[in-house]
Wavefront OBJ file of the C-alpha trace (Angstrom):
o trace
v -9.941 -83.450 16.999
v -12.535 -81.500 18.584
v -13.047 -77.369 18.555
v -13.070 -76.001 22.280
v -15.890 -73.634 22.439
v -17.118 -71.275 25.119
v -20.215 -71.749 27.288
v -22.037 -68.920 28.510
v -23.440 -69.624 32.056
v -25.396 -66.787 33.703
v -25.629 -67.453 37.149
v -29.825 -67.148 37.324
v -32.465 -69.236 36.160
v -32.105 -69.376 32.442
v -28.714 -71.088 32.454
v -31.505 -74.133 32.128
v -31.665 -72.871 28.531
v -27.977 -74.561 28.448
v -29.074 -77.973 29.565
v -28.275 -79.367 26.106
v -24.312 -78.148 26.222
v -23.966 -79.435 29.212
v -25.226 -82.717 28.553
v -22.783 -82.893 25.646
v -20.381 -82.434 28.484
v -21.413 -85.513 30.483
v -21.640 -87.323 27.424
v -18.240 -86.537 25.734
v -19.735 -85.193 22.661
v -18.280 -81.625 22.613
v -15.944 -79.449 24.893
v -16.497 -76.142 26.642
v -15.533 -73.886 28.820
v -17.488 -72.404 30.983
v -17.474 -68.348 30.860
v -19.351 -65.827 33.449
v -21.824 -62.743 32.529
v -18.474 -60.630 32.379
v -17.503 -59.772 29.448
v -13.365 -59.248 30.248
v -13.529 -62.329 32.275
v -14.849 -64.488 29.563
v -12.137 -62.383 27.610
v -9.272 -63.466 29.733
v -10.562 -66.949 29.765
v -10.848 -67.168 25.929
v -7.314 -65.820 25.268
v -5.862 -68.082 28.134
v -7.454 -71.538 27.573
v -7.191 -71.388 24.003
v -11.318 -71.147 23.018
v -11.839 -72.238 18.868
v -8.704 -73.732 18.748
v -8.379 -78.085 18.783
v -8.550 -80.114 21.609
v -7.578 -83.452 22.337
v -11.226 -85.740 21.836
v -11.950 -87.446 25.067
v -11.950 -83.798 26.544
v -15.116 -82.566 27.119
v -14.529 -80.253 30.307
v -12.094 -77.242 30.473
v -12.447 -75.527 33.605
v -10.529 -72.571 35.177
v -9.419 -72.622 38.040
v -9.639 -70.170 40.991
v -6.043 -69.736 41.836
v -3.797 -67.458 43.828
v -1.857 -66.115 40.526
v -4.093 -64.132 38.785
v -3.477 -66.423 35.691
v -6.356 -68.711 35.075
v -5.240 -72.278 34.126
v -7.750 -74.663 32.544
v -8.162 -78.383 34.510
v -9.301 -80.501 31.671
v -11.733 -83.293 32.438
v -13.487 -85.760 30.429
v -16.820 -87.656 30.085
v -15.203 -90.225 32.670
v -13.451 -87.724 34.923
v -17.067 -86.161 35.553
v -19.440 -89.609 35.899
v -17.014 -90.879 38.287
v -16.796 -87.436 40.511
v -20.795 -87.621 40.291
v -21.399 -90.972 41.287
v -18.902 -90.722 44.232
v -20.307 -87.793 45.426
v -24.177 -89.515 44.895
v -22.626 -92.903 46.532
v -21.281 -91.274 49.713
v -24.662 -88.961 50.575
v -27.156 -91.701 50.261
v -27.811 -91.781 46.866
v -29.397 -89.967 43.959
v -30.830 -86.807 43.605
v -31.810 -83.225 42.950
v -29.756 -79.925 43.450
v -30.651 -76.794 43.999
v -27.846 -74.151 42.509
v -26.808 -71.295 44.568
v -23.375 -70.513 43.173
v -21.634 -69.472 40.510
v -21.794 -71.980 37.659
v -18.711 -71.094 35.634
v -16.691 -72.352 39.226
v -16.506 -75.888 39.276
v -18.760 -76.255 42.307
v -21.368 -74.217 40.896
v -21.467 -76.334 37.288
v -20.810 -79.561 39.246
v -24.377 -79.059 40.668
v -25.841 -78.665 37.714
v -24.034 -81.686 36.356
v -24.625 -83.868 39.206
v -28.891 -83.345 38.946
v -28.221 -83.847 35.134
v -26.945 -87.044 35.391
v -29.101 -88.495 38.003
v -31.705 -87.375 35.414
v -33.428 -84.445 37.289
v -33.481 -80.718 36.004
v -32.052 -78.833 38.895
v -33.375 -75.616 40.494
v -31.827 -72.719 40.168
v -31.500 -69.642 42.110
v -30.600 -65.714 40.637
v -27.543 -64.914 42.833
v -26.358 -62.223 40.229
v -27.490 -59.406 43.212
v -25.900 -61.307 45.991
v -27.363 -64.403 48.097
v -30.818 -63.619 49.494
v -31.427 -66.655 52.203
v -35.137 -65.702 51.463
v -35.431 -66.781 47.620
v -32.558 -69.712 48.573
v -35.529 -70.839 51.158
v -38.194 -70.514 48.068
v -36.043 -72.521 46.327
v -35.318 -75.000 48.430
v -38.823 -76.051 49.594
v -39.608 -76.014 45.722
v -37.143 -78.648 45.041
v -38.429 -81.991 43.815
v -36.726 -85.649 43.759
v -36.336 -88.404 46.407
v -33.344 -86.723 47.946
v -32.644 -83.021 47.484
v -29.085 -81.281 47.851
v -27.393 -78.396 47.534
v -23.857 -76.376 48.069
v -22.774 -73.192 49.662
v -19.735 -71.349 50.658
v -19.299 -70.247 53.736
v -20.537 -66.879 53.663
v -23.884 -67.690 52.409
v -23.677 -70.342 55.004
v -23.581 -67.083 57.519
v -26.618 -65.569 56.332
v -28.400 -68.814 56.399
v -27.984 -69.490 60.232
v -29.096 -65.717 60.888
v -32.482 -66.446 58.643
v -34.753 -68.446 60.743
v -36.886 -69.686 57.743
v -33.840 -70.291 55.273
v -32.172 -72.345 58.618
v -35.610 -74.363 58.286
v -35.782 -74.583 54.964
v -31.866 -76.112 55.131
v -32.477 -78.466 58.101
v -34.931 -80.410 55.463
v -32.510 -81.125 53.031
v -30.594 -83.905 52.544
v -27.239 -83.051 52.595
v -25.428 -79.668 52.512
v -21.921 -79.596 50.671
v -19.726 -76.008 51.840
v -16.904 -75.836 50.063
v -14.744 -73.140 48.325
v -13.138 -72.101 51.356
v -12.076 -73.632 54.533
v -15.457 -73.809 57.192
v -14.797 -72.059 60.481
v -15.055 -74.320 63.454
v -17.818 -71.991 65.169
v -19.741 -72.138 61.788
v -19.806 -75.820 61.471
v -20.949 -76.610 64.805
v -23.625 -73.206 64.517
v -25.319 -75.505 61.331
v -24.925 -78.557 63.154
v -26.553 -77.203 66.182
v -29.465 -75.474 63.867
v -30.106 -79.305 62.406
v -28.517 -78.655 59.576
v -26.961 -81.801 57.668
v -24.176 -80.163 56.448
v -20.720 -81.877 54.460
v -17.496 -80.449 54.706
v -16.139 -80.439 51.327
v -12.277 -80.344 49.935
v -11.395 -80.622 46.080
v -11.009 -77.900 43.569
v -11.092 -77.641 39.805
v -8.260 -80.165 39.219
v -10.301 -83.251 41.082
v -13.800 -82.527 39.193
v -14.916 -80.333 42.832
v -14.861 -82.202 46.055
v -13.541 -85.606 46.576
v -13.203 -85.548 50.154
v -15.994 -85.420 52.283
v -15.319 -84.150 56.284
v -12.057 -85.768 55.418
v -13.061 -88.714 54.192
v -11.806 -89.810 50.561
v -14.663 -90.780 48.193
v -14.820 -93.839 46.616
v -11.743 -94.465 44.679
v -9.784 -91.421 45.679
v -6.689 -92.018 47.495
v -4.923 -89.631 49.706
v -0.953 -89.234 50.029
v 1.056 -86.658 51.703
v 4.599 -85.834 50.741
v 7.800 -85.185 52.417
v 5.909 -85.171 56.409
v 7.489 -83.297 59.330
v 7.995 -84.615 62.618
v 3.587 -83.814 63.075
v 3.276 -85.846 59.858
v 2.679 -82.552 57.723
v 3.209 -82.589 54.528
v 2.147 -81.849 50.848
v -0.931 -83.094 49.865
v -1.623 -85.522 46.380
v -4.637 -86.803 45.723
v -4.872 -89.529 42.962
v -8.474 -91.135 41.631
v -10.916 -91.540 38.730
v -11.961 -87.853 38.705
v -8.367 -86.578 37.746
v -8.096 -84.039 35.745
v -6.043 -84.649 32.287
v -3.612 -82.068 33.137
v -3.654 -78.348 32.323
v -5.136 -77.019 29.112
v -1.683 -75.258 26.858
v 0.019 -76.534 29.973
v 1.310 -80.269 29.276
v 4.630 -80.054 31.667
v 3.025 -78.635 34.488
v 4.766 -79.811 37.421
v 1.301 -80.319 39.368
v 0.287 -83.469 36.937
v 3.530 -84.804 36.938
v 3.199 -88.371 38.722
v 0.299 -89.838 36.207
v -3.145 -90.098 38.008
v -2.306 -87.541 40.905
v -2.669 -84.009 41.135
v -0.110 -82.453 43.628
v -2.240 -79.795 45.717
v -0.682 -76.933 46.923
v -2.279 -77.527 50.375
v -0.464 -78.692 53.596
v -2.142 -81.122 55.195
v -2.138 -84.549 57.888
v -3.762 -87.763 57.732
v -4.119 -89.255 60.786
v -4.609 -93.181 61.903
v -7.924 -93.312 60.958
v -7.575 -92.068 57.484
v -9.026 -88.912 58.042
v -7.636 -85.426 56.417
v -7.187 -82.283 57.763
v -5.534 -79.375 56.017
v -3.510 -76.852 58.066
v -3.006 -74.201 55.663
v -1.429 -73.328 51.775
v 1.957 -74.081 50.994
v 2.081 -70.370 49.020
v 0.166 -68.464 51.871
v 2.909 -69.414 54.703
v 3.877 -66.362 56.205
v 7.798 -65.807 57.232
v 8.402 -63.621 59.780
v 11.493 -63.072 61.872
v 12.380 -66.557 60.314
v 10.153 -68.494 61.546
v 6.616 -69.857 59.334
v 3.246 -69.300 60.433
v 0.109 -70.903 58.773
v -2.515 -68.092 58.233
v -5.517 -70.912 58.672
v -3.723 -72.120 62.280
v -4.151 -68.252 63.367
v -7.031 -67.931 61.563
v -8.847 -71.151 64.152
v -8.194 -69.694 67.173
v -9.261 -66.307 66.485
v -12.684 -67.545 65.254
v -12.681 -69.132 68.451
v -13.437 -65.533 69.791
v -16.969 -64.488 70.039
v -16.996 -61.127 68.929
v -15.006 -62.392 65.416
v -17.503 -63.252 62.869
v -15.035 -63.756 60.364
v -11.588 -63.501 59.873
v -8.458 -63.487 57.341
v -4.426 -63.532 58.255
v -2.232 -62.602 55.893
v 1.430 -61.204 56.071
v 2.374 -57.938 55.182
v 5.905 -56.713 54.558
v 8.121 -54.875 57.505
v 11.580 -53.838 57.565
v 12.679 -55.879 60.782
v 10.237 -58.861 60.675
v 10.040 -59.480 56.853
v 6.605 -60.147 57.334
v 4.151 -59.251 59.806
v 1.366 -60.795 60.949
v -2.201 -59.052 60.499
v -5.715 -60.228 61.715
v -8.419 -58.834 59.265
v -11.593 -59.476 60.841
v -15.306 -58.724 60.444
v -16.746 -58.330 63.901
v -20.151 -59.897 65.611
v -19.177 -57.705 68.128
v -16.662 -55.804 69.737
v -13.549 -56.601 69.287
v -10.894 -56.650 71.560
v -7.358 -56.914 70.301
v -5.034 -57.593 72.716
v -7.657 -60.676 73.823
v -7.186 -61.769 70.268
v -3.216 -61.410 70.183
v -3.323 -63.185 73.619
v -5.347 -66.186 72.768
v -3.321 -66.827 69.760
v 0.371 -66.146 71.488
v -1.028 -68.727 74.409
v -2.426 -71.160 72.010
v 0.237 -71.144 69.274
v 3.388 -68.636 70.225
v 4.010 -65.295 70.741
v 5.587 -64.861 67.275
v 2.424 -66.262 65.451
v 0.160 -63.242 67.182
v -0.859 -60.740 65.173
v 0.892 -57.383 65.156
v -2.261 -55.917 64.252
v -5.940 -56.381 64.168
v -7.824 -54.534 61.222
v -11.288 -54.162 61.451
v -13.257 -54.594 58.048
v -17.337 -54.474 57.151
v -16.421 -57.821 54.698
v -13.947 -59.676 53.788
v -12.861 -59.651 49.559
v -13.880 -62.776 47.732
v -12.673 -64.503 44.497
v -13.850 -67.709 42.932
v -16.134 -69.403 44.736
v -16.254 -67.696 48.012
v -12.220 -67.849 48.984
v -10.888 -65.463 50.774
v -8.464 -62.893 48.409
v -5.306 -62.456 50.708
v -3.926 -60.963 47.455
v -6.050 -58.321 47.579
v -5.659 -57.693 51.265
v -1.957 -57.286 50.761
v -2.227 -54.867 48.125
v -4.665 -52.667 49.878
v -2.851 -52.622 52.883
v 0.907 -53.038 51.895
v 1.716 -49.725 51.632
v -0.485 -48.673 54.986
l 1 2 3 4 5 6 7 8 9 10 11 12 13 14 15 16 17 18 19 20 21 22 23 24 25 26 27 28 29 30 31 32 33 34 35 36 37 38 39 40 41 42 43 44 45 46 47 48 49 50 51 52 53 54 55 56 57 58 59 60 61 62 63 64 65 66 67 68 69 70 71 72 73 74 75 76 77 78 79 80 81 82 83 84 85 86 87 88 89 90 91 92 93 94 95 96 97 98 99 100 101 102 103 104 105 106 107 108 109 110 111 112 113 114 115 116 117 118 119 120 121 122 123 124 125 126 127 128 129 130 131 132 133 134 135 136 137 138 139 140 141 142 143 144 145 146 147 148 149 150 151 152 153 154 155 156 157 158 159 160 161 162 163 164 165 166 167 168 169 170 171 172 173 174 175 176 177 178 179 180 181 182 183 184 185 186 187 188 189 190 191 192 193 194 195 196 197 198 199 200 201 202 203 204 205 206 207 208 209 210 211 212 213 214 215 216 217 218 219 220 221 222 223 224 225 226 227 228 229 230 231 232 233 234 235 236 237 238 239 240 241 242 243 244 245 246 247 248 249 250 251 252 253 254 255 256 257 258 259 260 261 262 263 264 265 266 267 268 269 270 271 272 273 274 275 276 277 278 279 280 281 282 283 284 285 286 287 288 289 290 291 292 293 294 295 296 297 298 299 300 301 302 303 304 305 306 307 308 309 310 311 312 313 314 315 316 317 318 319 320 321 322 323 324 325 326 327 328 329 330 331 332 333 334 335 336 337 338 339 340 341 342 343 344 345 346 347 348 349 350 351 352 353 354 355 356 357 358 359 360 361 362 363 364 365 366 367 368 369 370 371 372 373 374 375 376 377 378 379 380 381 382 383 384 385
């Protein structure tokens, strides 16, 4: 059996100096997993995906995953998990090419960037985000990129600063394809980059489906789509099943997740409709109960993005003695926000009980992973408020 080791990968420039690891990766010759410049993150990693200790030998991949819990679990992918994820991906956006990297690379976005240049045989560019995103360098970058087509992935936020940089929203309009994942795309944001020329991809997938595998809900080649147990509106869980599986979770063999062989059992809610096209409503575990009825923070979360003066926006529940939960609107503002015009649009568009009982002004939103929103964190800050 193989020896899982850990791979250091700085997210700047010289993670090029890894390019031989990570070609062992695509190749199936050794297996990592992926650690950040933090030193009790890469600690917490080690000690929960079992680093130096055997692994099975067609792994090649462990990477953790970005979850709600706290507790990182380890999707385990192989030589043939990854080729078929990056030749999917290469198949659906024209063909071969080179990436620029503007994320994390211990996420699986971020390293699947890196992989995906690799194996179309280009060394990808690289930008130093360890300061923050600075559309000015990402615009450097980006004109700077060689190969016959030229791609690259954001989240959301960075997304944001983009559209308010006139020569990074150049720069962008050139490429070939944009990928935002990470977290779900605001309406107003995707039709801001498509107005600005900007050939952006709406991207869903996470760590257990080797990164996106469903492109402005479309399924990639060989993925297949199923949704379990629909209501009435056809809303249900949603499995995905394909090539680019993961083999389960690492020290996790029974996990309930990979148990149907060749699907991974999301914890999204989600629709397909007649045309085979996905949309997700919201998480299964972020469903808010209040007064005894669910609302679906992402539902909420549309309409108020809807409002001008909302630049971004979060909806979590927070606990109250008659309701259970409350509803709360945290929102960064592009202007100024009016509340009640917020609670109104959402109790006319949805229902009175899915308005929020509050609207809490922040200067940003708090991140984990690759650019989700932390509603765990918001809770805890404002819990006991």
């Amino acid at each position: 059996m193989k020896t899982l080791r850990s791979l250091h990968l700085p997210a700047r420039p010289d993670v090029l100096d890894r390019r031989g690891e990570l070609t062992t990766i695509l190749d199936g010759s050794a297996a990592y997993v992926p650690v950040p410049d933090d030193p009790l993150d890469t600690a917490t990693l080690r000690d929960a995906l079992g680093v130096d200790d055997p692994i099975a030998d067609d792994i090649s991949l462990v990477i953790s995953t970005s979850g709600t819990t706290g507790t990182p679990k380890g999707a385990q992918h192989t030589a043939v998990t990854l080729t078929a994820s990056a030749q999917a991906t290469a198949t659906h956006l024209g063909g071969p090419g080179n990436w620029l990297l503007a994320l994390a690379p211990h996420h699986i976005a971020g390293l699947q960037v890196l992989l995906r240049g690799l194996a179309a045989g280009f060394t990808p560019t690289v930008l130093d985000v360890t300061d923050g995103f600075d559309p000015n360098a990402f615009a450097d970058a980006l004109d700077a990129l060689d190969g016959p087509r030229r791609y690259t992935s954001l989240v959301p936020t960075q997304l944001i600063k983009v559209l308010d940089n006139p020569r990074a929203t150049t720069a962008l309009a050139a490429a070939d394809a944009l990928l935002v994942g990470g977290a779900a795309t605001p309406v107003p944001l995707l039709h801001r980059a498509i107005d600005a020329g900007i050939p952006i991809v709406r991207t869903y997938g996470m760590s257990e489906t080797a990164g996106g595998c469903v492109y402005d809900g479309v399924a990639l080649n060989g993925v297949t789509i199923r949704i379990d147990d629909p209501n009435p509106d056809g809303v249900g869980r949603v499995l995905l099943g394909g090539p680019m599986i993961a083999h389960g979770y690492r020290k996790k063999p029974d996990h309930p997740a990979f148990a149907e062989p060749g699907w991974f059992r999301t914890d999204d809610l989600g629709r397909v409709d007649d045309h085979g096209v996905l949309t997700i409503v919201g998480r299964a575990d972020e469903a808010i109960s209040t007064g005894g009825l669910t609302v679906v923070p992402q539902v909420v979360e549309a309409v108020i993005l809807d409002d001008p003066a909302v630049r971004e926006c979060a909806v979590v529940g927070l606990p109250d003695e008659r309701l259970g939960e409350k509803v709360v609107a945290f929102v960064v503002a592009a202007g100024t926000i009016d509340s009640a015009r917020i609670r109104g649009a959402v109790a006319e568009r949805l229902d009175r009980y899915a308005a929020p009982r509050e609207v809490i002004e922040l200067d940003e939103l708090p991140t984990r992973g690759p650019g989700k929103v932390d509603r765990r964190a918001l809770r805890a800050r404002f819990s006991d408020q």
